[in-house]
C-alpha angles and dihedrals in degrees: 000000000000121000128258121227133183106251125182121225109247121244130335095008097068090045090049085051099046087045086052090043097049092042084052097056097231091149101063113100133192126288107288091250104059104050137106115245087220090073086062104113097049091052117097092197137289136269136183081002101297119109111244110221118233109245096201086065096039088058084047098056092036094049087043098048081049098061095040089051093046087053092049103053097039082056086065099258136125134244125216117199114205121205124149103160126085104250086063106036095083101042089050100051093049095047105034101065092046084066102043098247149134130263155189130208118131114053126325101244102209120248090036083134102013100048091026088151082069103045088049088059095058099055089046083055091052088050092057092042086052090043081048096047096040078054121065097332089248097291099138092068127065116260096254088060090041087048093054090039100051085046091059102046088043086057101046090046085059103056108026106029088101094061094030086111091043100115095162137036099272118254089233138355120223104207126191112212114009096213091054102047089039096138098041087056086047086053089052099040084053092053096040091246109157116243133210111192128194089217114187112202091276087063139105108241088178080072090061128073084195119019124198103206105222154127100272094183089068114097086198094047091050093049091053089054094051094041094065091037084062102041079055099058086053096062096042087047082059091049087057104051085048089058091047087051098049087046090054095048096053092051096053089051090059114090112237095226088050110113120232128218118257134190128216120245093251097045083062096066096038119106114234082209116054093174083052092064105082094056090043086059095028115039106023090128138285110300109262097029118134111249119268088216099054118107090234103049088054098045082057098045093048090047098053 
């Protein structure tokens, strides 16, 4: 898989970003004396006792959180935004559906990724309560059954209408505030799921495979995020379109009656190098290392 690096746009682009993101106030961190140390080398200085956050290192994060999205989803896979608290509800409720995503408000219930079987019964369960109510309006029940009827799908609508279209584990989850959504980024970290955190200075960037540096108590700061995250899924969505349509195409250019070369079962576990296979068994890397082919992994390295 090709590596991500963090590339600026060119121009008037990236000047246009950094304006929105200092209008914004996503430099502005928490009081000195309430931070995490570990949040040091993304910090520019400090001033009236608040901890200003270094720019240069917010655009990082954010460009690099960008390519990695677009990859993602022109991979095929899906992105879930998590945001619980209020400064992000209502961003994220206005920009996620435009882009045809999942995402997360109200509580975390916990096993969302974990227990996903679950979760999944219980939208088919709201599915059936709505087909019920379009019917006949629950007419057809006594009020104290429609009551308690009307209360669960209600319920379930609350907490699980943002991922009622999620069919499949996401490919990343995009989280606002790490010590808020700590058990959603547990969940994650479980699974293998990549995350990308908005982290104020108060935050745990260990939590995060990309952080995005930034003030996560700003409603403006948290649109523009999520602004360029899902500009970013647009344009991997196009990627995407354009591979289905090259796939097709080939197809189509292939006679039907062409054979196609097979390989026996046996052919598909031989190595083509006998003298390789010592260091494939031997040297692959220390156990526990992260892979060095992983999207991630590399993100990380490029961006070091």
């Amino acid at each position: 898989m090709s590596q991500i690096t963090a590339t600026p746009p060119s121009g008037t682009g990236q000047q246009s970003l950094v304006k929105d993101l200092i209008e914004a106030g996503i430099h502005f961190g928490q009081r000195t004396s309430n931070w995490n140390p570990a949040m040091q080398p993304y910090i520019y200085g400090k001033r009236n006792s608040i901890h200003i956050i270094d720019i240069k290192e917010t655009i990082k994060g954010l460009l690099l959180a960008k390519r990695f999205i677009t990859q993602t989803v022109a991979d095929g896979k899906d992105v879930c935004f998590v945001g619980t608290k209020r400064q992000a509800k209502e961003v994220l409720t206005q920009r996620i559906p435009d882009v045809k995503m999942h995402y997360v408000t109200e509580r975390w219930l916990g096993g969302t990724l974990t227990n996903f079987r679950t979760i999944r019964s219980r939208l088919k369960r709201m599915e059936e309560l709505e087909q019920i109510e379009q019917h006949d309006n629950f007419q057809s029940y006594s009020k104290k059954m429609e009551s308690q009827l009307r209360r669960e799908m209600k319920k379930i609508k609350r907490n699980l209408e943002g991922i009622r279209h999620m069919d499949k584990l996401p490919g990343c989850v995009v989280v606002i505030d790490t010590k808020r959504e700590l058990n959603a980024l547990n969940e994650a970290r479980k699974l293998g799921i990549p995350t990308i955190c908005l982290i104020d200075t108060d935050g745990q960037p260990e939590l995060a495979d990309i952080a995005i540096p930034g003030n996560d108590d700003s409603m403006r700061a948290i649109d523009v995020i999520v602004r360029e995250l899902c500009n970013a899924i647009t344009e991997g969505r196009q990627q995407r379109t354009t591979r289905t349509g090259d796939r097709e195409g080939d197809d189509n250019a292939r006679p039907s009656d062409a054979p196609r070369g097979r390989r026996s079962k046996r052919a598909q576990f031989r190595p083509d190098d006998p003298s390789g296979s010592d260091d494939a068994s031997g040297d692959s890397g220390a156990p526990g290392s992260p892979s060095e082919g992983t999207p991630v992994a590399s993100a990380q390295r490029n961006a070091n």
